[in-house]
Every structure is written in structure tokens, then in C-alpha cells.
N, C-alpha and C positions, 0 to 999 in steps of 0.2 A: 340550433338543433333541428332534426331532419329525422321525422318516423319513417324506417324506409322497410320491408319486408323482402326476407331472403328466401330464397326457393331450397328447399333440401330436401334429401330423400326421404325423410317421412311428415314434409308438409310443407309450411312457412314461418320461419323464425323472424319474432318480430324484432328490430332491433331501434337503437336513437344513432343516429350519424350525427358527429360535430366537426365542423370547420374553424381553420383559423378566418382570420380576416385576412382579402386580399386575393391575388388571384392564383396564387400557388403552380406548381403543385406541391405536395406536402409528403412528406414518407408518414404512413398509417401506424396504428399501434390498436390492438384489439385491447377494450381492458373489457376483464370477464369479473360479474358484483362476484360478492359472499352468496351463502344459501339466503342471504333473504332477497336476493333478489336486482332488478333493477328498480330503482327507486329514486326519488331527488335528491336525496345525498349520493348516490352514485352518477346521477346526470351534473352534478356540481365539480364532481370530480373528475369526469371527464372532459367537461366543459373546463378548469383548468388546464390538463393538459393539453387538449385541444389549444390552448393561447399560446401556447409555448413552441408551437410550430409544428404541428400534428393532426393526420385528421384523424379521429378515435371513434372508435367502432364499439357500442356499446350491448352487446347481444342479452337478449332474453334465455338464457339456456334452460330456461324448463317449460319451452312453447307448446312442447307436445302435451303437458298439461293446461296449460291457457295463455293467452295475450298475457303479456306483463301489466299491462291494464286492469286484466280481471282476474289476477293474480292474490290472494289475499294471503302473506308471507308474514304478516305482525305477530309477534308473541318475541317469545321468553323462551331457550332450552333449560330452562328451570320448570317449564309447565312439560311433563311425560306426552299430553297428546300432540303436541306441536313439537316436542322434538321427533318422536315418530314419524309425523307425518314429513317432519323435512329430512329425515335420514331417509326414506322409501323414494322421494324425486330425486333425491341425490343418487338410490342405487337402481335410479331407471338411466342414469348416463355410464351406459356400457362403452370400450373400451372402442367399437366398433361405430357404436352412436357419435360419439364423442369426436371420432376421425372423420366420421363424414360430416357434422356441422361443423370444424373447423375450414374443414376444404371450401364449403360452400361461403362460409368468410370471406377467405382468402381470393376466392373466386370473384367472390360480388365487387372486394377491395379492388381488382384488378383492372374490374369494366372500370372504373372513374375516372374521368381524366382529369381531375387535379391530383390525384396518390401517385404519387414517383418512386421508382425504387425499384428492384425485383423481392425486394423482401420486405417484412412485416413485423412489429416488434408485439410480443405480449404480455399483460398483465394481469395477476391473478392476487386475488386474497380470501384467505382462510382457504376453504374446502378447493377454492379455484384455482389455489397454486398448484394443484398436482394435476390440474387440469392446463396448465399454463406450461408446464413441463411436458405432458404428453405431446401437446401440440408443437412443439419444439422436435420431439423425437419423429413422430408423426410424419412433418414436414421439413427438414432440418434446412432443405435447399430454399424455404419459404419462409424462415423465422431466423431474424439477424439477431432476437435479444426476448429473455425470456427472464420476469421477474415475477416471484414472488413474495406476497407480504404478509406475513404471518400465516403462511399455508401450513394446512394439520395434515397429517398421516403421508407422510410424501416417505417416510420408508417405515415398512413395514414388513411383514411377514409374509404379504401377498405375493403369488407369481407376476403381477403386473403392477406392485407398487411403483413411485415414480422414479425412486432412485436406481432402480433396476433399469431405467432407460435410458438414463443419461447418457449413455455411450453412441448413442443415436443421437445426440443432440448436435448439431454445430455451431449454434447459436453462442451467444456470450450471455451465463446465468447470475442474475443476482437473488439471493433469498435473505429475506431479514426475518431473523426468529425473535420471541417473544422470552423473555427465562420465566416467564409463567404460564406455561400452555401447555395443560395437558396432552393436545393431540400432535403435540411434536417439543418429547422430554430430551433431556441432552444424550440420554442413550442413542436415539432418533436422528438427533441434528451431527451426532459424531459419526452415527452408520450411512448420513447422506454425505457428510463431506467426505468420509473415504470411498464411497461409491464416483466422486464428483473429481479425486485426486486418480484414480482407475485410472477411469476414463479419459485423462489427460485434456478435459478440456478448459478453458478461461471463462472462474468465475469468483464471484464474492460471498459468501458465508457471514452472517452478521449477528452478533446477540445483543439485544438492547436491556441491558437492568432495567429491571423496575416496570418493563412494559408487561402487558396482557395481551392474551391472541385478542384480534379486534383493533390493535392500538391506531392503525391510521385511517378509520371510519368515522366521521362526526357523528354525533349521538349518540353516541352510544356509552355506557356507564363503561366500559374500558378505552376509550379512545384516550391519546397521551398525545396531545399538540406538539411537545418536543420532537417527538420522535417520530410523531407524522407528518414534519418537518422534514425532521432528517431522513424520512424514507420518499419525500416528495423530491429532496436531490438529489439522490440514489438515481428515481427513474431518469431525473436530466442529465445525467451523467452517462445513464449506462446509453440509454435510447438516443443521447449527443452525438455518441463516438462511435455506436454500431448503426444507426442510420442516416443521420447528417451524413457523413461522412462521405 
């Protein structure tokens, strides 16, 4: 693992870079944490895929409030002031923000000369899959595969929610839903897949019983090993066949 800092329009995003072993080069994959953050269960996780034949880009996306270092994200959305205060960093990533630190990713991904590929693959969970979907629309010429895992409010009522993008994607999506997740009910998950059938492009839809949003995060009181399993093949599948390839 590799502290490396990205230049963007409104500062320096700090991120972890992970290498496979060997001397590559390797087609990249951004994986973007949940609202808490980047943390060592998300450096473990990346550090997986990374072995799998990836070099994974693991960005800080709320730098412009601090280092992920002096970042202090622990609690409960059971406790009102900490869910507060992490719905307010989440709605300082405007739609504008959002486009210019993916670009500056994809940028930095580009200077490396062990990353091969003209494209990028991304990964989102909870709040980040609709983060992981814009950057697909965003960039569509730049994003060979775009997955999310238990992402919330990806359609909504918003003029920019995410499912309203998809037709700008040309990427190949996968999303695994939770059938207990409040912030994406199967009214939600049926108004994205016919947003996702529109648009005519190639992807996967997936309900897992019995899981909770949260389910392929370790630690956490909803994490479900089955099926953070089964969303760990998901990524080698999808990210196999759209950037090996």
C-alpha cells in the first residue's frame, strides 16, 4: 500500500494506492468506501482486490473536510448528531465536485506506468454507488465497468438522481441490492432497473434475502459473509471480462 496525493480543483485528495505483486502493468479499479470513510477495513478490501490482478485506487472523498487520517467518522446513524453531521459531507459532493475528483482519479491513474488499459473500472458501496454510477455517466469513454453494493437512493425523485443517468453510461453495471434497505425499497430497485432496460445498456440487478444495506463490509453488525462472498465474485466477474480483456 502507497499514500500517494491527488491535485484537484479545490486542493489535494488524499488517497492509498495498492499494487499487485510483480511487475505489471495491471488495469485499475477505483473503489470508493461507504460514508465512514476510508479506514482498514476498506484498505483490506482493497488490498484484496488488488491480489486479484488490479491496481485499486482507494480515494478519500471528503478531503476537502480533512486527511482521512484526521478524519474522525466513528459512530452509529442511530446517534441524530453523527448522522447529521455525515448527511452535510455527503451533501457537500455536488454533482460538479463529484466530476472534477473523478477526472482528477482517472488522471493521476493514467500518469502510472504499470495501469494498462484506456479505461477504468469502479466501485461503490452504500451512499457511493450513486457515486460510482455518476462517474460511469461522467466519463463513459473512461469507465469500462461500474458496480455497486448496496448503494441507497440511486433513484429517486431528484432531477440528478442516478438512475436518470444511466443512459450516459457505457460502461457494463452491476448493483447487488439488500431486500432490507431502507434507502433503496423495491419500489426503487424496480424504478432503476427500468431506468437500466431504457437505456439499453448491459447490466446485472441482484436481490440478496436476508441481507442488510452494509452486508459486504466487515464489522459491522449488518455484514453477511455469504453474500459478501457472493458480491466479492460479482466484482471478478464483472471487472474479468470488462477489463482483462
Amino acid at each position: 500500500m502507497q499514500d500517494v496525493d491527488i491535485k484537484t480543483a479545490d486542493g489535494v485528495m488524499d488517497a492509498k494506492l495498492f499494487q499487485p505483486e510483480g511487475s505489471g502493468p495491471w488495469p485499475a479499479v477505483i473503489m470508493l468506501p461507504d460514508a465512514f470513510g476510508v479506514r482498514p477495513v476498506f484498505e483490506d478490501m482493497a488490498r484484496r482486490l488488488s491480489k486479484s490482478g488490479y491496481v485499486v485506487l482507494l480515494p478519500n472523498v471528503f478531503y476537502r473536510e480533512a486527511p482521512s487520517s484526521k478524519l474522525d467518522l466513528k459512530g452509529t446513524f442511530y446517534d441524530e448528531a453523527f448522522r447529521k453531521r455525515i448527511y452535510a459531507l455527503i451533501g457537500t459532493l455536488t454533482p460538479e465536485r463529484l466530476k472534477a475528483d473523478a477526472g482528477a482519479q482517472l488522471d493521476f491513474l493514467s500518469r502510472q506506468p504499470f495501469v494498462k488499459g484506456p479505461k477504468a473500472g469502479v466501485a461503490g458501496y452504500c451512499f457511493s454507488g450513486g457515486i460510482a454510477v455518476r462517474m460511469g455517466a461522467d466519463f463513459p469513454d473512461r469507465i469500462g465497468a461500474v458496480a455497486s453494493s448496496h448503494g441507497g437512493r440511486l433513484a429517486t425523485d431528484a432531477p440528478d438522481s442516478p438512475h436518470r443517468l444511466v443512459n450516459q453510461v457505457k460502461a457494463e453495471l452491476y448493483f447487488g441490492h439488500a431486500d432490507n434497505d431502507n434507502s433503496m425499497p423495491a419500489d426503487a430497485i424496480r424504478t432503476l432497473e427500468a431506468a437500466l432496460k431504457d437505456a439499453g445498456v448491459k447490466y446485472t440487478s441482484e436481490l440478496y434475502p436476508g441481507a442488510q444495506h452494509g452486508y459486504s463490509v466487515p464489522g459491522t453488525p449488518q455484514f453477511n459473509a455469504e453474500v459478501a462472498e457472493t458480491h466479492w465474485t460479482r466484482l471478478q466477474e464483472l471487472f474479468g471480462r470488462t477489463l482483462k480483456a
